[in-house]
KOLPA-903815 format. One line per field, with one value per residue: residue in three letters; chain; x, y negated, z of N, C-alpha, C, O, CB in turn. Coordinates in nm, 3 decimals, always signed. Each point is the difference from the previous one (the first is absolute). Glycine has a CB too. Layout:
KOLPA-903815
rest ala|... .
kette A|... .
n_x X|... .
n_y Y|... .
n_z Z|... .
ca_x X|... .
ca_y Y|... .
ca_z Z|... .
c_x X|... .
c_y Y|... .
c_z Z|... .
o_x X|... .
o_y Y|... .
o_z Z|... .
cb_x X|... .
cb_y Y|... .
cb_z Z|... .
This chain:
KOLPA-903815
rest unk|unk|unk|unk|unk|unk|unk|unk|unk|unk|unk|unk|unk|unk|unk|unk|unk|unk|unk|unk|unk|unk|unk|unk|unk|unk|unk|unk|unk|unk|unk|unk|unk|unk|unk|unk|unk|unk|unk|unk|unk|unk|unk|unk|unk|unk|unk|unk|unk|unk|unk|unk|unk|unk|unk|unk|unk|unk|unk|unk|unk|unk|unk|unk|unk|unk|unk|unk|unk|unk|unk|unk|unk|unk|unk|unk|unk|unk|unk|unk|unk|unk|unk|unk|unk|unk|unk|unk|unk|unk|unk|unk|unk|unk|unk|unk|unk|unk|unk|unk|unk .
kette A|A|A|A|A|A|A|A|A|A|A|A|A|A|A|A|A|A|A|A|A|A|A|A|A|A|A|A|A|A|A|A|A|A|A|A|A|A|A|A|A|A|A|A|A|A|A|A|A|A|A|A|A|A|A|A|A|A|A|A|A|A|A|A|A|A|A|A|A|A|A|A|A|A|A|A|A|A|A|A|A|A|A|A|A|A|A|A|A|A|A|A|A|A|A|A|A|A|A|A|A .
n_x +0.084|+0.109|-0.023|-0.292|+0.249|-0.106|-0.064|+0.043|-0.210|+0.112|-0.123|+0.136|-0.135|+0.303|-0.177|+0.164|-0.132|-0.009|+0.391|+0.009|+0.312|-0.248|+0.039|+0.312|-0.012|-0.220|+0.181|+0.257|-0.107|-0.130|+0.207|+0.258|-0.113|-0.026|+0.223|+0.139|-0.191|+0.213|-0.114|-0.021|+0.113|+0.021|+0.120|-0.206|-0.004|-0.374|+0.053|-0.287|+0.015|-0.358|-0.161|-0.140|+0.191|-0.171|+0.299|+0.188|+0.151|-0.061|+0.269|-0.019|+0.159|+0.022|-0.071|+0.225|-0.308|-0.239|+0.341|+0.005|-0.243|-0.074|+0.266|-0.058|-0.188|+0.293|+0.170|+0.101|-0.157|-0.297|-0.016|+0.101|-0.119|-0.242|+0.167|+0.052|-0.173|-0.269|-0.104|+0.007|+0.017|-0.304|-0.277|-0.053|+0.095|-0.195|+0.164|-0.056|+0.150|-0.029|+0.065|+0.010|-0.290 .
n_y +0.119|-0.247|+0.032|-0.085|-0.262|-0.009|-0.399|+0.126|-0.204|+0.031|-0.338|+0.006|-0.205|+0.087|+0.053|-0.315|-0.172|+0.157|-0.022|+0.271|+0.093|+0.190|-0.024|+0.169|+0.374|+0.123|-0.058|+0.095|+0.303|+0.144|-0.061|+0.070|+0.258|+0.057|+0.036|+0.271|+0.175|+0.125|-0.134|-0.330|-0.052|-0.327|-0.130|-0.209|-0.158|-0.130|-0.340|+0.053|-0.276|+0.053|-0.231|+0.390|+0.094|-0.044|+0.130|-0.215|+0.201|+0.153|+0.210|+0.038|+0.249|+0.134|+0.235|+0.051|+0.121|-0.007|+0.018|-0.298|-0.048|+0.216|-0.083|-0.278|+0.027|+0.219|-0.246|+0.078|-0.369|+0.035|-0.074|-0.235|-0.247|+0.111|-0.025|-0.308|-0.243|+0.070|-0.011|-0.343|-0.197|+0.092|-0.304|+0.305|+0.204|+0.087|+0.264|-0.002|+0.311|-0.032|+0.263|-0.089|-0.208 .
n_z +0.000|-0.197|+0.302|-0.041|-0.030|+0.239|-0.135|+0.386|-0.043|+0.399|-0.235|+0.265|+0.119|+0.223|+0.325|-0.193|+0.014|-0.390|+0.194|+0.341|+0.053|-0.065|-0.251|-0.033|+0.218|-0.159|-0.325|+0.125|+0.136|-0.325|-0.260|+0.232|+0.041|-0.197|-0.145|+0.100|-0.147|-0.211|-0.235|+0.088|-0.311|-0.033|+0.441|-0.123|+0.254|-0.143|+0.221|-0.025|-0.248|+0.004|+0.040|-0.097|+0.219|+0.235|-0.098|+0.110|-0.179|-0.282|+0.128|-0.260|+0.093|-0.346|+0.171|-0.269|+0.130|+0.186|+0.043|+0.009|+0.255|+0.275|+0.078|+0.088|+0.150|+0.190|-0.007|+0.292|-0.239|-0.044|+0.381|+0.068|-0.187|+0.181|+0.262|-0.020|-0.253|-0.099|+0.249|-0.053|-0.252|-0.187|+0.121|-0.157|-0.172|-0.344|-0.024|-0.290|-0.078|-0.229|-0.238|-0.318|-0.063 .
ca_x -0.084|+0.166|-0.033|-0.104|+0.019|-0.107|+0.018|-0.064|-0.052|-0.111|-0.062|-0.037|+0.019|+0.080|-0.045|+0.089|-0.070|+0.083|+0.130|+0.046|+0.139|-0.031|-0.063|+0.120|+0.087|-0.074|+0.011|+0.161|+0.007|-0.046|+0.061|+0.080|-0.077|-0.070|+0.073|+0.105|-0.010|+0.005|-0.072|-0.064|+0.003|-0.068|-0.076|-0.017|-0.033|-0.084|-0.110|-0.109|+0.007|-0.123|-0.054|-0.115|+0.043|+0.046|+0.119|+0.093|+0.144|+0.027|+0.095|-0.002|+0.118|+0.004|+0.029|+0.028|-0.108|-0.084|+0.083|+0.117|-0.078|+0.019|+0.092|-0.015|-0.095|+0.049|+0.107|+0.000|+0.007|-0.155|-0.066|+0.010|-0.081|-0.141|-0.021|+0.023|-0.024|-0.132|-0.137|+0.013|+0.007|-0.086|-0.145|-0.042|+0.082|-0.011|+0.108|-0.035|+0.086|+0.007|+0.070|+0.022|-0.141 .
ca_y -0.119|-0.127|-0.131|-0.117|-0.092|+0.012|-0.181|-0.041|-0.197|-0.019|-0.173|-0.036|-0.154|-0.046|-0.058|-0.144|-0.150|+0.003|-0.075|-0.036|+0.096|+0.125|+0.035|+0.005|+0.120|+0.127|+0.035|+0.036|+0.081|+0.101|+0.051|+0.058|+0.139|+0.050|-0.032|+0.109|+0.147|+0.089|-0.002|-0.109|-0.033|-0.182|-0.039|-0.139|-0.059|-0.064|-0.071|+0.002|-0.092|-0.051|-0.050|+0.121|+0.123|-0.058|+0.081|-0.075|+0.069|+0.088|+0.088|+0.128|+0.058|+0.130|+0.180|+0.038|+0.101|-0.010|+0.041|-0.106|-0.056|+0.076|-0.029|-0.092|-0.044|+0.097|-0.065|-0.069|-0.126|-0.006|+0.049|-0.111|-0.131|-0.033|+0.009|-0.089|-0.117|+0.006|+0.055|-0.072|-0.121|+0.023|-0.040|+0.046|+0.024|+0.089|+0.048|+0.070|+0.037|+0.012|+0.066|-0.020|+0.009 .
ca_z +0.000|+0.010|+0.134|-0.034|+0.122|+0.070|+0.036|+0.156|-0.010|+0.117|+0.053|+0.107|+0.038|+0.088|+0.125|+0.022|-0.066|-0.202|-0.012|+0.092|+0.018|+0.022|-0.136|-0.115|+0.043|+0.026|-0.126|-0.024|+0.071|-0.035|-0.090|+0.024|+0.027|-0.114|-0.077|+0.045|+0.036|-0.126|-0.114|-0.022|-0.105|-0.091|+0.107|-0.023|+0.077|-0.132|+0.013|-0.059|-0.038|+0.030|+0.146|+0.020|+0.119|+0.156|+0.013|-0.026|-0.031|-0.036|-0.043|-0.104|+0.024|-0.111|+0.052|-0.127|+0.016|+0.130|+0.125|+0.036|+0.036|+0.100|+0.048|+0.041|+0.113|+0.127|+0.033|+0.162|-0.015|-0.082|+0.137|+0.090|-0.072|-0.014|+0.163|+0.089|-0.070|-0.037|+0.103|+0.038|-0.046|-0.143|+0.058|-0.108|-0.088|-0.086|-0.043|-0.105|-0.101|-0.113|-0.044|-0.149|-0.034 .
c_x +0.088|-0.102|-0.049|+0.048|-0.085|+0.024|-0.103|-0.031|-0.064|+0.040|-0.029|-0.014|+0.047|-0.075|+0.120|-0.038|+0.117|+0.082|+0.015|+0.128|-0.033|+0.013|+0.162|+0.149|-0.039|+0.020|+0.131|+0.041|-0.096|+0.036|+0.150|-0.008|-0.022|+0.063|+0.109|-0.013|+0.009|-0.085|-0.087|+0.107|-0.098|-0.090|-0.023|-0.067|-0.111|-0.060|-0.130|-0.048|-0.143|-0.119|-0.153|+0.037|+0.002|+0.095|+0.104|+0.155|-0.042|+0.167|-0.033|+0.144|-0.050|+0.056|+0.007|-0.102|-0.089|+0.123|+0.098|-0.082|-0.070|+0.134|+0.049|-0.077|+0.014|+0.092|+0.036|+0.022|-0.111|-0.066|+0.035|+0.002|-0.122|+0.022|+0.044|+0.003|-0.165|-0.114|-0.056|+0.006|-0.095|-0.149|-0.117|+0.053|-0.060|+0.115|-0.058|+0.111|+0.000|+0.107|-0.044|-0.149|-0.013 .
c_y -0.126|-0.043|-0.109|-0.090|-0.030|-0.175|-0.008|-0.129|+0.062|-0.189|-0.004|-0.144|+0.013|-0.084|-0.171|-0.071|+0.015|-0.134|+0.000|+0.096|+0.147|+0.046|+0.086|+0.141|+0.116|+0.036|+0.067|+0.095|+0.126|+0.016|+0.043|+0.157|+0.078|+0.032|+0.112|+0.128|+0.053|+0.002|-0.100|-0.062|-0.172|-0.065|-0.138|-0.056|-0.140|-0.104|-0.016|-0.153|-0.052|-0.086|+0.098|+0.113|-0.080|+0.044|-0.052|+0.015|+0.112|+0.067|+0.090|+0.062|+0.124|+0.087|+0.021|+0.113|+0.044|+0.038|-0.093|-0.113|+0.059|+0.004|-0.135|-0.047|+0.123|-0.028|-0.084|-0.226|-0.020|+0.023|-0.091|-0.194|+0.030|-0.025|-0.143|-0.167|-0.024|+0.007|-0.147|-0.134|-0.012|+0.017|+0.088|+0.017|+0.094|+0.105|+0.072|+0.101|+0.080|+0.099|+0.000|+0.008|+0.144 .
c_z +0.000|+0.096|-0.057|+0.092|+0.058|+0.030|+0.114|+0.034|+0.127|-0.016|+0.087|+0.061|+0.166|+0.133|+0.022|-0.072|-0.168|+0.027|+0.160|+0.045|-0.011|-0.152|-0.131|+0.079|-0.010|-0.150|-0.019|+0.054|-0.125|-0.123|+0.024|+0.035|-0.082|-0.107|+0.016|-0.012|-0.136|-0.091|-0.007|-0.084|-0.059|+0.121|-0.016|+0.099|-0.088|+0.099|-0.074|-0.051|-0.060|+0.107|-0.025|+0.077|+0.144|+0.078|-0.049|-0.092|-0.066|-0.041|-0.079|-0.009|-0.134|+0.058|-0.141|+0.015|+0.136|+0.079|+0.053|+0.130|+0.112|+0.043|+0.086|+0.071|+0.119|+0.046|+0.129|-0.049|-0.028|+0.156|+0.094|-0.034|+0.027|+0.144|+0.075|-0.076|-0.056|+0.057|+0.032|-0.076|-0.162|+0.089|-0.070|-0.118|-0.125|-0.052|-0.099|-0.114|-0.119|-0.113|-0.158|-0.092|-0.165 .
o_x +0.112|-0.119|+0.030|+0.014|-0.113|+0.107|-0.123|+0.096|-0.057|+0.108|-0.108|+0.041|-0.081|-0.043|-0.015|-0.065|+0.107|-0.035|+0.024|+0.012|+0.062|+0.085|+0.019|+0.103|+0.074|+0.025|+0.014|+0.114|+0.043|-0.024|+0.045|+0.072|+0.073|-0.018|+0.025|+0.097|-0.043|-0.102|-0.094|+0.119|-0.113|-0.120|+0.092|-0.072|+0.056|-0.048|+0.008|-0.009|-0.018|-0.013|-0.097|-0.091|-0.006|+0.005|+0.027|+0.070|-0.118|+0.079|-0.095|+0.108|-0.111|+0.097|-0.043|-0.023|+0.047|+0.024|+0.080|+0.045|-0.025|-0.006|+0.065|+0.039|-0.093|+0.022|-0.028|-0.060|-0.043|-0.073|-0.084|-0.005|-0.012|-0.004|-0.075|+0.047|-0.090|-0.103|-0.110|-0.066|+0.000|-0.040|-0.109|+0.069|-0.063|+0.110|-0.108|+0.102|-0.037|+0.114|-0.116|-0.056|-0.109 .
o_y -0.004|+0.008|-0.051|+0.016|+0.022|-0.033|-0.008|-0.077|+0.107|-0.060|+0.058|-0.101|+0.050|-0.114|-0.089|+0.014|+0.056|-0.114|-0.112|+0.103|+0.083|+0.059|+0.104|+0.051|+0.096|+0.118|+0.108|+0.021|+0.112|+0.118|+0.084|+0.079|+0.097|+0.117|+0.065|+0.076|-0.055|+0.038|+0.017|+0.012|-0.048|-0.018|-0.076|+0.077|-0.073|+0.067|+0.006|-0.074|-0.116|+0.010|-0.042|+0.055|-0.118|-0.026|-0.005|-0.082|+0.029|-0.046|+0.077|-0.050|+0.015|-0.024|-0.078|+0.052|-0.045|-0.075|+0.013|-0.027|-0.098|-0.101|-0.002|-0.104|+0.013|+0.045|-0.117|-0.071|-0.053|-0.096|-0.074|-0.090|-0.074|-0.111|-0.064|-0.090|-0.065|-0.033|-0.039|-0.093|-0.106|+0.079|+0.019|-0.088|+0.081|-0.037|+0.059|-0.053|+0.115|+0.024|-0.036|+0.105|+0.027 .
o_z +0.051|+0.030|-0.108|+0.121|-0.045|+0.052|-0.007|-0.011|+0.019|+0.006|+0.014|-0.058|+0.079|-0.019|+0.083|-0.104|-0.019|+0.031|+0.045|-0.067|-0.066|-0.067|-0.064|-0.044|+0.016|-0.027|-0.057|-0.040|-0.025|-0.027|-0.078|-0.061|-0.020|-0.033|-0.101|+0.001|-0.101|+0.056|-0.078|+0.028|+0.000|-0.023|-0.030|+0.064|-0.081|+0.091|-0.122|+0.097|-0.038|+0.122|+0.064|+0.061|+0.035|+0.120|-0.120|-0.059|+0.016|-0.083|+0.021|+0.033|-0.049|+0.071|-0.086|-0.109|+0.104|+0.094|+0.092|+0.111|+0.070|+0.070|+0.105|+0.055|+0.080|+0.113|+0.028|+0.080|+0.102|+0.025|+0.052|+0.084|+0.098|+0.053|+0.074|+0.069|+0.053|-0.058|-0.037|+0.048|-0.063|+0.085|+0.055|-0.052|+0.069|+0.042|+0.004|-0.045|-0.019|+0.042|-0.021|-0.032|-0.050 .
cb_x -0.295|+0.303|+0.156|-0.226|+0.243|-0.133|+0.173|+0.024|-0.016|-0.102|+0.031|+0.037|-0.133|+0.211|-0.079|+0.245|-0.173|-0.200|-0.043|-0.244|+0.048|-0.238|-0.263|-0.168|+0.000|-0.216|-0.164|-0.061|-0.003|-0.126|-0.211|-0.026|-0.161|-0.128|-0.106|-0.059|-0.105|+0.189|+0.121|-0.274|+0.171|+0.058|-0.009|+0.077|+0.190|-0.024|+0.161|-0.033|+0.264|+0.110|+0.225|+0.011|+0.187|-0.191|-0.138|-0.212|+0.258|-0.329|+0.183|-0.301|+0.193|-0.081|-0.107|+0.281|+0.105|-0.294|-0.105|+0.090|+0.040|-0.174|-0.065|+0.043|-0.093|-0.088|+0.001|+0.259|+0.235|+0.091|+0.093|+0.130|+0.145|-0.140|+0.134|+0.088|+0.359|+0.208|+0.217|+0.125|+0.260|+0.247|+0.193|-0.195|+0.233|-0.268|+0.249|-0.277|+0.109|-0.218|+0.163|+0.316|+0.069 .
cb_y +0.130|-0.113|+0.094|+0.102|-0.096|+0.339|-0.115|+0.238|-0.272|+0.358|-0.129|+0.307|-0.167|+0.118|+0.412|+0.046|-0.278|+0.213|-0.053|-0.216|-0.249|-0.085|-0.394|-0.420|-0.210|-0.162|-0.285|-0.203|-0.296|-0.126|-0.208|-0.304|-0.179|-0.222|-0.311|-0.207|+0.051|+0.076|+0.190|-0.024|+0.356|+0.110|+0.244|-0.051|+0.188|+0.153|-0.079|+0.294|+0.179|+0.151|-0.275|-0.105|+0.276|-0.008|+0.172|+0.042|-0.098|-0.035|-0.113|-0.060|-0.088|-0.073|+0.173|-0.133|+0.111|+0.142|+0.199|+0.035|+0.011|+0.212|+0.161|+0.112|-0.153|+0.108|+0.137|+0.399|+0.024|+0.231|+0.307|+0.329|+0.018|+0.247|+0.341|+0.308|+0.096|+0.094|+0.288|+0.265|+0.088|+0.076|-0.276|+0.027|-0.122|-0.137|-0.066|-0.154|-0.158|-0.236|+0.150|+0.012|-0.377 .
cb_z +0.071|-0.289|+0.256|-0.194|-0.023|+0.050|-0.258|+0.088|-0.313|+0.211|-0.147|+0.052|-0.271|-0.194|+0.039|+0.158|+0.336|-0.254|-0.291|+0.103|+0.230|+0.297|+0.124|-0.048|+0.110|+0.242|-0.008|+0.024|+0.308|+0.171|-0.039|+0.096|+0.146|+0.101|+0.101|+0.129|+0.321|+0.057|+0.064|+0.180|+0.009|-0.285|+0.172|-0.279|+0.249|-0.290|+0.200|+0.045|+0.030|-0.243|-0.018|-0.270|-0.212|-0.108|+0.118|+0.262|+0.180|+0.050|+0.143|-0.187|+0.371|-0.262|+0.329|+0.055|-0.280|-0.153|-0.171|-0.417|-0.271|-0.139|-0.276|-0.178|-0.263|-0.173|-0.248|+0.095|-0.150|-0.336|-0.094|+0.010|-0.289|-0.258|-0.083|+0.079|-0.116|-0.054|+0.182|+0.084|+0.220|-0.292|-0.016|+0.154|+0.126|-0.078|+0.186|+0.096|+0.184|+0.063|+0.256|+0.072|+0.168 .
């Protein structure tokens, strides 16, 4: 069977006030993080630039196949980010993913 890429998107909005330290550490902490773990791939960090959403951010990221991407959300780093940041500092959030139409 070939590997299907896998495009991981979560939009969230941030319990910190916009442009504030928190705010710009929690972003810089979590792509530092994120960004690190094995088979994450094309990590991006997106502002939302509509005034019709109400989700401020989006990370996206690329898996070269589901197993990569499981892998990635078991990942003692992926685990301990939600736990001790995402729980706490993400007010609301979607996620979505996507793959080769």
């Amino acid at each position: 069977m070939t590997a299907v890429p896998i495009r991981h998107t979560v939009v969230f909005r941030l319990v910190h006030e916009p442009g504030s330290a928190a705010e710009s550490e929690f972003l810089r902490s979590a792509a530092e993080t994120l960004a690190a773990i094995d088979g994450v791939a094309e990590f991006e960090v997106n502002r939302q630039i509509s005034a019709k959403a109400d989700l401020d951010w989006q990370f996206s990221m690329v898996f070269a196949d589901q197993s990569g991407y499981d892998a990635y959300n078991a990942h003692p780093a992926h685990v301990a980010f939600v736990e001790s940041r995402w729980k706490t500092e993400v007010a609301a959030f979607q996620e979505y993913d996507f793959t080769a139409g």
